[in-house]
C-alpha positions in Angstrom: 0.0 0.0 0.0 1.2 3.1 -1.1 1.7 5.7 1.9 -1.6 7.7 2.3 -3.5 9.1 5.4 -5.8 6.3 5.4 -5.1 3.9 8.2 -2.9 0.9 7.8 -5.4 -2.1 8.2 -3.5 -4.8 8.9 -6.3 -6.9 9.2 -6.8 -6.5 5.4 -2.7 -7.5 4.5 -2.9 -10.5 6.3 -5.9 -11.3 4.7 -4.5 -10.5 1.3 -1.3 -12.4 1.7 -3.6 -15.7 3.3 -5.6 -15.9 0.3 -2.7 -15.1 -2.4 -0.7 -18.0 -0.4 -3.8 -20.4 -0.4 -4.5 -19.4 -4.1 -0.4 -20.0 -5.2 -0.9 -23.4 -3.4 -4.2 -24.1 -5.3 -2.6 -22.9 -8.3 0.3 -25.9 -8.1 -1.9 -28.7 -7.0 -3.8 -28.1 -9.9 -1.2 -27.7 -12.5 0.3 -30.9 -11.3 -2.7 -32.7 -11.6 -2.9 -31.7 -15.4 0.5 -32.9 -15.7 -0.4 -35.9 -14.0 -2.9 -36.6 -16.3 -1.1 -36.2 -19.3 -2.5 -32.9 -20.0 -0.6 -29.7 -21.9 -1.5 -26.7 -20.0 1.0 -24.5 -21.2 -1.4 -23.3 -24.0 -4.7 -22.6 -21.6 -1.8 -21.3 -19.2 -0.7 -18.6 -21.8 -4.5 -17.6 -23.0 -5.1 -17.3 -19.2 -1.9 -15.2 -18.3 -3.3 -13.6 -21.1 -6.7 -12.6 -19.8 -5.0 -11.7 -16.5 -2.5 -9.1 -18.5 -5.4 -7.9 -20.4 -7.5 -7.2 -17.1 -4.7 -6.0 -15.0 -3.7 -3.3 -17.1 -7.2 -2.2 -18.6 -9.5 -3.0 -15.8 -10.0 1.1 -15.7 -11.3 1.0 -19.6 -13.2 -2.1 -19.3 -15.4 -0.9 -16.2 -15.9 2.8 -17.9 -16.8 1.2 -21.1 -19.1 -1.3 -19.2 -21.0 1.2 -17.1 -20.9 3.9 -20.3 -19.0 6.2 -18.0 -16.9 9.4 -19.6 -14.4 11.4 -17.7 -15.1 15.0 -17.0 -13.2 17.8 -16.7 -13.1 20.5 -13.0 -15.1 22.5 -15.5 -18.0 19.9 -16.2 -18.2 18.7 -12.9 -17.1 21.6 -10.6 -18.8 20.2 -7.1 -17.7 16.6 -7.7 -13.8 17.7 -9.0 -13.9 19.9 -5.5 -15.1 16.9 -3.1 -12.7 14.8 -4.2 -9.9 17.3 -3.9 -10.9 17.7 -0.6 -10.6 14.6 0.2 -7.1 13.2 -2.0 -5.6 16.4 0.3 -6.9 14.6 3.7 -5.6 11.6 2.5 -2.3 12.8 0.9 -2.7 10.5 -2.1 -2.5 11.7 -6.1 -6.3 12.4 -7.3 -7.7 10.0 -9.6 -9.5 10.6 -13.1 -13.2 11.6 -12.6 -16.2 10.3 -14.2 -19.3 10.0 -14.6 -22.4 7.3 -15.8 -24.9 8.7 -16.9 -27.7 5.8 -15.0 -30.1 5.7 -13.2 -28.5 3.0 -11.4 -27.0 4.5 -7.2 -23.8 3.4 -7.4 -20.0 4.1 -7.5 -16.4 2.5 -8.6 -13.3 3.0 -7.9 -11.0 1.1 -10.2 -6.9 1.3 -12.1 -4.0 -1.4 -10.8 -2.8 1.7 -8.9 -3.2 5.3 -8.0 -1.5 6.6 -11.1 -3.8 4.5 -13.2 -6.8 4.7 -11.0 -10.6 6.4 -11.6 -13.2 7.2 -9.7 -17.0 6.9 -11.3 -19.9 7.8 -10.0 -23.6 7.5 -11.7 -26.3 10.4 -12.2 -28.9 8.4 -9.6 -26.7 8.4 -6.8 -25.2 11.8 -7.0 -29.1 12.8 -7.5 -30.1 10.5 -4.5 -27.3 11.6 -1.8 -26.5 15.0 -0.3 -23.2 16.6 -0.9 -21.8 15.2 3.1 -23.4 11.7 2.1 -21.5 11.7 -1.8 -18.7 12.4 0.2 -18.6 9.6 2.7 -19.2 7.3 -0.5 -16.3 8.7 -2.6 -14.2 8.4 0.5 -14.8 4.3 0.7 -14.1 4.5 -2.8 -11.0 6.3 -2.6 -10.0 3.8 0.1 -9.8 1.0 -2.2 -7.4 2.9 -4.5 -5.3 3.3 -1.2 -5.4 0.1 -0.5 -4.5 -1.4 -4.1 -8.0 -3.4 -3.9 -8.2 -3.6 -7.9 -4.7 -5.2 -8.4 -4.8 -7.6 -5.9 -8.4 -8.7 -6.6 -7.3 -8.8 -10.3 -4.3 -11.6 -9.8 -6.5 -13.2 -6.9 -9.1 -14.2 -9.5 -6.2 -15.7 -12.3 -6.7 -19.1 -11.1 -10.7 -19.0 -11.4 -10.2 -17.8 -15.0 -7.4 -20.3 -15.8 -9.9 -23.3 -14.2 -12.6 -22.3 -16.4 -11.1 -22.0 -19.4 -9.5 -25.6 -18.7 -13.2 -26.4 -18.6 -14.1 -24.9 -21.5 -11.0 -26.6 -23.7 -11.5 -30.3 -21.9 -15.3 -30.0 -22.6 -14.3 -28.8 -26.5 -12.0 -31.7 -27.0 -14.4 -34.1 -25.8 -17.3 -33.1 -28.4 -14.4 -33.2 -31.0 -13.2 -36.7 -30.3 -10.3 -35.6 -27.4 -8.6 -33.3 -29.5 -5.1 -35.4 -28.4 -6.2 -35.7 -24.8 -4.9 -38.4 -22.9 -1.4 -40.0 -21.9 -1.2 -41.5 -25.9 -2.9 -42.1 -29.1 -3.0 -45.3 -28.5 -5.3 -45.2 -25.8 -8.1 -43.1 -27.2 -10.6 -45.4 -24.9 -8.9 -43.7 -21.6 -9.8 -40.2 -23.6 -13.4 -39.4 -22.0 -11.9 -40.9 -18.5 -9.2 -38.2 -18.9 -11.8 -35.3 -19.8 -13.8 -36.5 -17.1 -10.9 -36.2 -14.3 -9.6 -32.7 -15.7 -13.1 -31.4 -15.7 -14.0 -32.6 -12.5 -11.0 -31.2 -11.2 -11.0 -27.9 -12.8 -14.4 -27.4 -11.3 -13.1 -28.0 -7.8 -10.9 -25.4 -8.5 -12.8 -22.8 -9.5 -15.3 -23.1 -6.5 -12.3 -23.1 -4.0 -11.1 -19.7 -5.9 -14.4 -18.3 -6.3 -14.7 -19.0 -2.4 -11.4 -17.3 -1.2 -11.7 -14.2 -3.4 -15.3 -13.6 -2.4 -14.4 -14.1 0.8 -11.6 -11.7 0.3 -14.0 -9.3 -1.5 -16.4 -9.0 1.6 -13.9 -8.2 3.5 -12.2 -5.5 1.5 -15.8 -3.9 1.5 -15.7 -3.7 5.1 -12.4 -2.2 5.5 -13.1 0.8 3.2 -16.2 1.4 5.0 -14.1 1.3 8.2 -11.1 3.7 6.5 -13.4 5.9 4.7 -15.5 6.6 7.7 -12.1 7.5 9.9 -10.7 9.4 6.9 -14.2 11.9 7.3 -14.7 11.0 10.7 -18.2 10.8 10.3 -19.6 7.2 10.2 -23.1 8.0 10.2 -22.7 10.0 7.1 -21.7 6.6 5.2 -24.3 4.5 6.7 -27.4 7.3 5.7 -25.6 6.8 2.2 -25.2 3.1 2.6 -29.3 2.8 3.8 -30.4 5.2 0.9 -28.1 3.3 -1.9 -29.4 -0.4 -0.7 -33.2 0.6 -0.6 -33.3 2.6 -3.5 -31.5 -0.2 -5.3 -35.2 -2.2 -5.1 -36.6 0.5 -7.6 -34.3 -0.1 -10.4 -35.8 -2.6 -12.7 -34.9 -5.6 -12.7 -33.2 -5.8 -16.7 -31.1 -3.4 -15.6 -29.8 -4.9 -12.0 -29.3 -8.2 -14.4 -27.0 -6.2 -16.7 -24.6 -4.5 -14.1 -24.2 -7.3 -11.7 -21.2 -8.6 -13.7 -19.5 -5.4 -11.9 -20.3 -6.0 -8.4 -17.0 -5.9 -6.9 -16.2 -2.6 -8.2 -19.5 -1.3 -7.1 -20.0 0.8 -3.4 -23.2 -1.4 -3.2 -24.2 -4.5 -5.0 -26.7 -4.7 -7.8 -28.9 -7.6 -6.9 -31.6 -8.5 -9.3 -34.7 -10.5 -7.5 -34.5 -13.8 -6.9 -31.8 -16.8 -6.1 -28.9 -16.1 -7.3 -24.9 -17.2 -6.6 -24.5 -12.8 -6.4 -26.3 -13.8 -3.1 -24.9 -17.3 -2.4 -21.5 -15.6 -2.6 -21.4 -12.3 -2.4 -19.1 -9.7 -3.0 -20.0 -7.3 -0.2 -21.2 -8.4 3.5 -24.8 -7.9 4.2 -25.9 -4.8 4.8 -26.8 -5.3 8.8 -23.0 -6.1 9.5 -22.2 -2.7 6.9 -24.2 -0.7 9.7 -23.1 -1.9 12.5 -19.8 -1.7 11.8 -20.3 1.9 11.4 -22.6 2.5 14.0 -19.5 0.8 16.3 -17.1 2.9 14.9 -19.5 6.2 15.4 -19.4 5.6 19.2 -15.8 5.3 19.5 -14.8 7.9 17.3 -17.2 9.8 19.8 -15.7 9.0 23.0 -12.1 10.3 21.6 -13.8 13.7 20.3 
């Protein structure tokens, strides 16, 4: 983390360096298995190093493009440019791009692999929905995650996932195409959907025990900007109103539109959630909203007793 006036959560490193260690370990087991089996990975290795290369150094573009987002100048958005000045000179830290989406949609991002490289969106509904004190609370959580090189580290954290599915993807492919070479030899093309089977199996495994420790990782992330946001103002409650006003408004955006930004939950300051069962809820991205607020409500009283 790159020195900055939010405070050092230690809780959150240790975290990181858990999951990256339990990931690396995940990461070996499974190559070995492929090699076990007689499978080539260096291919589905190089597409996925790939994606991760790709991701790591666009993930700014991508999430713009996603949301429709456009920079703006101090001059098209004067009061938001001035907040977030405010704020980059609490914290000591270089000031982001700005942007803006133009949706109806309450939300914000913060994304870049660092704080050179970083931008900070938010969309017309929330800076219509939240006073200027509540905006600010938000784009301070969001600012935290910059700090705290959230993007980066959630990008490599999620390599092995994509490198797991795609293994999926090519074993399923070369089963429908007669093995495609799979196997330990030609000679033993009857071992060939026993192979696919094993790799696929495996692959899945994988990719849930991933899934599982980035989410995990994600939640907690969420919590910690909430925590260093709300110091960084020093006003908790102002986060939580924004928090309460973001999550219930969220219910009044339809429910095509939920569907289409979910795909960017992790950037998000609150999660899109269309109705209904979903794995967005199974394993979610952000902690529920109860444990948000009383987090905050927790911090509230004892940034109170040391006014």
């Amino acid at each position: 983390m790159a020195r900055t006036r939010f405070p050092a959560d230690h809780g959150l490193s240790s975290r990181m360096l858990l999951t990256m260690f339990l990931l690396g370990l995940l990461y070996v087991v499974f190559v070995a298995v492929l090699v076990a089996l007689g499978i080539s990975a260096w291919l589905v290795l190089l597409i996925a190093g790939g994606f991760l290369f790709f991701q790591y150094f666009f993930s700014d573009r991508i999430a713009l493009y996603s949301m429709r987002g456009r920079e703006v100048s101090p001059q098209q958005a004067p009061e938001l440019h001035q907040m977030i000045d405010r704020l980059c000179a609490l914290a000591d830290m270089p000031k982001p791009r700005v942007a803006i989406a133009e949706s109806d949609l309450p939300n914000a991002f913060a994304t870049g692999r660092n704080q050179k490289a970083a931008v900070l969106c938010v969309t017309t509904g929330i800076m219509r929905r939240l006073s200027e004190p509540e905006l600010e609370a938000v784009l301070s959580h969001e600012l935290s995650h910059v700090a705290h090189r959230d993007v980066a580290v959630m990008t490599i954290a999620s390599f092995l996932g994509v490198l797991a599915g795609l293994v999926v993807r090519s074993s399923i492919y070369a089963g429908a195409f007669g093995g495609g070479g799979w196997g330990r030899s030609n000679d033993n093309r009857d071992n060939t959907g026993l192979v696919i089977l094993l790799v696929v199996l495996a692959s899945a495994i994988v990719y849930a025990l991933s899934f599982l420790l980035t989410r995990l990782l994600s939640r907690y992330r969420e919590l910690s900007a909430d925590r260093a946001g709300a110091i960084l103002t020093g006003r908790p409650s102002l986060l939580a109103s924004a928090l309460v006003k973001v999550s219930g408004d969220m219910a009044r955006i339809p429910t095509r539109d939920l569907r289409a930004a979910e795909p960017l939950n992790a950037f998000f300051f609150a999660p899109a959630l269309a109705p209904g069962f979903s794995f967005s809820s199974l394993f979610a991205t952000h902690p529920s909203l109860e444990r948000r607020l009383d987090q905050l409500a927790k911090l509230e009283t004892q940034l109170g007793r040391h006014a």
